[in-house]
C-alpha positions as CSV (number, residue, x, y, z in Angstrom):
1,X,-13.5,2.6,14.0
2,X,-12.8,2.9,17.9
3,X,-11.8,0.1,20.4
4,X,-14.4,-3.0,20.6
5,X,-14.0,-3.3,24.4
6,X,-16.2,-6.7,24.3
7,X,-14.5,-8.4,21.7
8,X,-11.1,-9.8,23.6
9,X,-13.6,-11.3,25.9
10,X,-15.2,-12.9,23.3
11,X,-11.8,-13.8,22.2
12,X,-11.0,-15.5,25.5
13,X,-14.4,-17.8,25.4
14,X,-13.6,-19.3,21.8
15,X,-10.2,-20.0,22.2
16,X,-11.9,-21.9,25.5
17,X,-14.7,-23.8,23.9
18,X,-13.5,-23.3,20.4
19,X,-11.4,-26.0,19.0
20,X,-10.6,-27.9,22.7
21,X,-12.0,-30.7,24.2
22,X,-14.2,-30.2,27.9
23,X,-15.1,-26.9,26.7
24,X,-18.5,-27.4,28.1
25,X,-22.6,-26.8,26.4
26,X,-22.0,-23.6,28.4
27,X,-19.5,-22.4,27.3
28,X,-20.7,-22.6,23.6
29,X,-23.4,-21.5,24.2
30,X,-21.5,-18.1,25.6
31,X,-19.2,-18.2,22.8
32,X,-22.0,-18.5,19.8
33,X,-24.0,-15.1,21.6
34,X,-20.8,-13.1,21.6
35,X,-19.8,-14.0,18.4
36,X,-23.8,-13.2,17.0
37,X,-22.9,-10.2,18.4
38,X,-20.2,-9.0,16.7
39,X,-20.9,-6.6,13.5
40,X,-19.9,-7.8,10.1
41,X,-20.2,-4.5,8.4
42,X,-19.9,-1.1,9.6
43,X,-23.0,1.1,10.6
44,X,-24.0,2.5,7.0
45,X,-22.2,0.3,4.8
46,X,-22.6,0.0,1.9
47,X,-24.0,3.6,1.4
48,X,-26.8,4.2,-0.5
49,X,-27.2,5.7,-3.7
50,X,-26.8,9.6,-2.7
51,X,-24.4,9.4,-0.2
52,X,-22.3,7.4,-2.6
53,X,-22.5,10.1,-5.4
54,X,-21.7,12.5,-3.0
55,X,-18.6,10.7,-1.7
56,X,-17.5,10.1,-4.9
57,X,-17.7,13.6,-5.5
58,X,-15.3,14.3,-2.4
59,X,-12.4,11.6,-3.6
60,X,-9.1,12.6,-4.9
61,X,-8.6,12.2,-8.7
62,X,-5.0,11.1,-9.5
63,X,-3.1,8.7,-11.4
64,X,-2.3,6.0,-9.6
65,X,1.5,6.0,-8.3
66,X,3.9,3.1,-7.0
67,X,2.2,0.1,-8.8
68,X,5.7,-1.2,-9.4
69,X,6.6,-1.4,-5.9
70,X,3.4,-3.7,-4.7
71,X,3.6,-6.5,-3.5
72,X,0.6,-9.3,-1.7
73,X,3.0,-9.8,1.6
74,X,2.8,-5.8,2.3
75,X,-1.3,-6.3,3.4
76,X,0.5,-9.3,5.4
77,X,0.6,-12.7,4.6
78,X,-2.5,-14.3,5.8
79,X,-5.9,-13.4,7.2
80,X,-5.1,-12.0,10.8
81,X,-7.9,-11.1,12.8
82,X,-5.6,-9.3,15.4
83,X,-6.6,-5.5,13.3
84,X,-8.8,-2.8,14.1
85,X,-10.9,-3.3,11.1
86,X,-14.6,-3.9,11.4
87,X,-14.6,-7.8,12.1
88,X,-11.7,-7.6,13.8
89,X,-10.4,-9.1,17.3
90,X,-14.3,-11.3,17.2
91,X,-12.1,-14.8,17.5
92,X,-13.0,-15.5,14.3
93,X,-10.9,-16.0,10.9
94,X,-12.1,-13.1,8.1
95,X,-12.9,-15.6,5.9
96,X,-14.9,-17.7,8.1
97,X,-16.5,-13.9,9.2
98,X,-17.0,-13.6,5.4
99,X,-18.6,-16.8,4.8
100,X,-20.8,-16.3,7.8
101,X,-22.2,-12.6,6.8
102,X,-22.8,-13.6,2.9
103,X,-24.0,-17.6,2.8
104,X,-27.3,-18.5,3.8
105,X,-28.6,-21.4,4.6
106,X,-25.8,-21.5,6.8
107,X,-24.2,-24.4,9.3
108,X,-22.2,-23.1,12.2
109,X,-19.9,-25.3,14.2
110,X,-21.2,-27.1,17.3
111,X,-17.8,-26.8,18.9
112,X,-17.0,-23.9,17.3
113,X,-19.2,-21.5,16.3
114,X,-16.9,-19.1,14.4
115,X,-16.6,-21.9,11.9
116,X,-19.0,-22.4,8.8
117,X,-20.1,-26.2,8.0
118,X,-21.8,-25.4,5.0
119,X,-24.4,-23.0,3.5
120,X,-24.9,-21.5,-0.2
121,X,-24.1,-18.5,-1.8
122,X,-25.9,-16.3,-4.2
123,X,-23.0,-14.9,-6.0
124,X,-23.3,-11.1,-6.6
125,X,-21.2,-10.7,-9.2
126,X,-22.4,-13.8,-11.5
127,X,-26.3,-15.0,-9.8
128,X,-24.7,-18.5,-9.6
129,X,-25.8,-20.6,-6.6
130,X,-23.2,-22.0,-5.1
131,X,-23.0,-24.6,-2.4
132,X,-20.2,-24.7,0.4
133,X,-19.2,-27.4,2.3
134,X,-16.1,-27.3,4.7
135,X,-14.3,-30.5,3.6
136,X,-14.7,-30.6,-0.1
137,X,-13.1,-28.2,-2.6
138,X,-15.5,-24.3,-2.8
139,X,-15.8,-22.6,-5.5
140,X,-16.2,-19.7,-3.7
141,X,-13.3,-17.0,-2.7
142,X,-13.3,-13.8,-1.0
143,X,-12.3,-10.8,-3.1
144,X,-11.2,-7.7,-1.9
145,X,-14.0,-5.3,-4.0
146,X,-11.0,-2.5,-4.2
147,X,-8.3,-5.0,-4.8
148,X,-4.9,-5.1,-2.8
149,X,-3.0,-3.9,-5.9
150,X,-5.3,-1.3,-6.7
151,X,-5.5,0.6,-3.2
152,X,-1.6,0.0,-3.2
153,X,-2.0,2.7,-6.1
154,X,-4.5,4.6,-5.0
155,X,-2.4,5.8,-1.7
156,X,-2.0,2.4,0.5
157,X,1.9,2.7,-0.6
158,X,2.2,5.2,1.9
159,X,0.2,4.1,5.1
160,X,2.0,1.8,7.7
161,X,1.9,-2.1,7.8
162,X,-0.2,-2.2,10.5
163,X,-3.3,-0.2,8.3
164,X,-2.6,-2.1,5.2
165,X,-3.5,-5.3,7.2
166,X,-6.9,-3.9,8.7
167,X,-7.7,-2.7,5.2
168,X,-7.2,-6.8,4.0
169,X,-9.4,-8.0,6.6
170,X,-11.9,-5.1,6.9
171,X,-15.3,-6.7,5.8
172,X,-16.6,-3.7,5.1
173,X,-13.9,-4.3,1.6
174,X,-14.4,-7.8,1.7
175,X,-17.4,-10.0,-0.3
176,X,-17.5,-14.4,-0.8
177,X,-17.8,-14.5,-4.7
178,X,-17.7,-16.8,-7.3
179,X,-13.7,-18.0,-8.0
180,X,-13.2,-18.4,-11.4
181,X,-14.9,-14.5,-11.6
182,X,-12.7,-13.5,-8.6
183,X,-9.8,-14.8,-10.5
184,X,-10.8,-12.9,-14.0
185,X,-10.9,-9.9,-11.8
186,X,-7.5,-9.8,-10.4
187,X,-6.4,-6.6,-9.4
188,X,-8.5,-4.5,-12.2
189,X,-10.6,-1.4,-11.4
190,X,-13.8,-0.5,-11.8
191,X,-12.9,1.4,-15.3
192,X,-11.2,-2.1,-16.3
193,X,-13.8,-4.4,-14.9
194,X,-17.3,-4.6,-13.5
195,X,-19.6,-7.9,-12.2
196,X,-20.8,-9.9,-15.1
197,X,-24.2,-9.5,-13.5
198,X,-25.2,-5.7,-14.7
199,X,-28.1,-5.9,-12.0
200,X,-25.1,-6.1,-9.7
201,X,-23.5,-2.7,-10.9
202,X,-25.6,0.0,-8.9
203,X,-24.2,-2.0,-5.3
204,X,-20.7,-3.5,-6.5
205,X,-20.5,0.9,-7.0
206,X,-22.0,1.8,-3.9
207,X,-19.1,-0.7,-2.2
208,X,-16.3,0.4,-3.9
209,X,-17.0,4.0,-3.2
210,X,-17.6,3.3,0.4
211,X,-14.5,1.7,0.4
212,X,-12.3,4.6,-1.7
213,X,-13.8,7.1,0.9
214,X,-13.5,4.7,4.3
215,X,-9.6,4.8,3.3
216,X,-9.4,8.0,1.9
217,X,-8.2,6.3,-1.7
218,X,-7.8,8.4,-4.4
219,X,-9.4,7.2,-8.2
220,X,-8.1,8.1,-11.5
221,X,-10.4,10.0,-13.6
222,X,-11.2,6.4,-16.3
223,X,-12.1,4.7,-13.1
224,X,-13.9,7.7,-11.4
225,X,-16.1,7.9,-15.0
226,X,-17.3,4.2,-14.7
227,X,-18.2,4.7,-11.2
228,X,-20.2,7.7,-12.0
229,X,-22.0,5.2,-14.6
230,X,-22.3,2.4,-12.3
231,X,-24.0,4.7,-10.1
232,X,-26.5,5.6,-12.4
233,X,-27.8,2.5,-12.9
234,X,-29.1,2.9,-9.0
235,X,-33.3,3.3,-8.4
């Protein structure tokens, strides 16, 4: 993903203006551009239709290995922005990076801009409109599309802590959804589980394959069969 050279310097001007007093119009302002600046997806992501075929077509088939040795706390305990991952080292918390890249009509702090006020969601996985506010209780969540557990099995057992926590804060895996479906979810694969929302199918694919081939993850052939499926549903 190379170095983002700008982005401790964007760094430096929220934790300035951010959350302190005095930080100055200014200096907002400065932090706000740099942190419109910084990408929430990676160039190409999700792929489209084709090139998600075709990288499906390039992924390992295995069985997945080591599920009894996973655990939440080896992707690290909490959302860390300090990764390499695209998102990564903006200033910002991932889930505020989340909330900012998939709400719309969407509120920005006037101290802070890194933080989301409110704005509404149009949930991919169900169609439900959901509104957010920042001090009442959301209904929104932020799934990982290729869950923790399941790239733990697909090969994440083996890469060093430091990956494993990029991969849980890479936005490229990451999408705001609807809670209750997040939760229903859990850590099942795309053989096991797919979005309510069949209009959905063709893109929840595209991601997932993005994802398996960004990390290099392998799929077991059930799971492999139902993305080929998914995929067919794409114009």
């Amino acid at each position: 993903m190379g170095p983002r050279a700008w982005l401790p310097a964007a760094a430096a001007v929220l934790l300035l203006s951010g959350c302190h007093q005095g930080g100055g119009a200014s200096a907002r302002a400065s932090a706000a551009r740099f942190v419109a600046q910084a990408p929430l997806s990676s160039p190409g992501f999700p792929p489209d239709a084709a090139t998600a075929k075709e990288r499906l077509a390039g992924l390992t088939v295995a069985w997945g290995k080591n599920w009894e040795t996973y655990k939440r706390e080896n992707f690290g305990r909490y959302w860390s922005d300090d990764t390499d991952a695209d998102g990564g080292r903006n200033g910002c918390d991932t889930r505020d990076d989340v909330l900012r890249r998939d709400l719309s009509e969407l509120r920005e702090g006037d101290r802070n801009p890194c933080v989301v006020v409110s704005g509404v969601l149009h949930d991919p996985y169900t169609g439900k409109t959901l509104p957010y506010s920042y001090r009442k209780a959301s209904q929104i969540e932020t799934d990982h599309v290729v869950a923790l557990g399941a790239a733990w099995r697909g090969g994440a057992y083996a890469w060093t802590p430091q990956r494993r926590l990029a991969y849980a804060n890479d936005l490229d895996v990451l999408l705001a959804v609807d809670k209750q479906t997040n939760q229903d979810k859990g850590s099942r694969t795309a053989d096991k589980w797919r979005p309510p929302r069949a209009a959905y199918h063709c893109e929840y694919a595209r991601r997932y394959v993005g994802i398996k081939a960004k990390y290099a993850l392998s799929v077991t052939p059930p799971e492999k069969t139902a993305l080929t499926d998914m995929l067919a549903t794409c114009p």
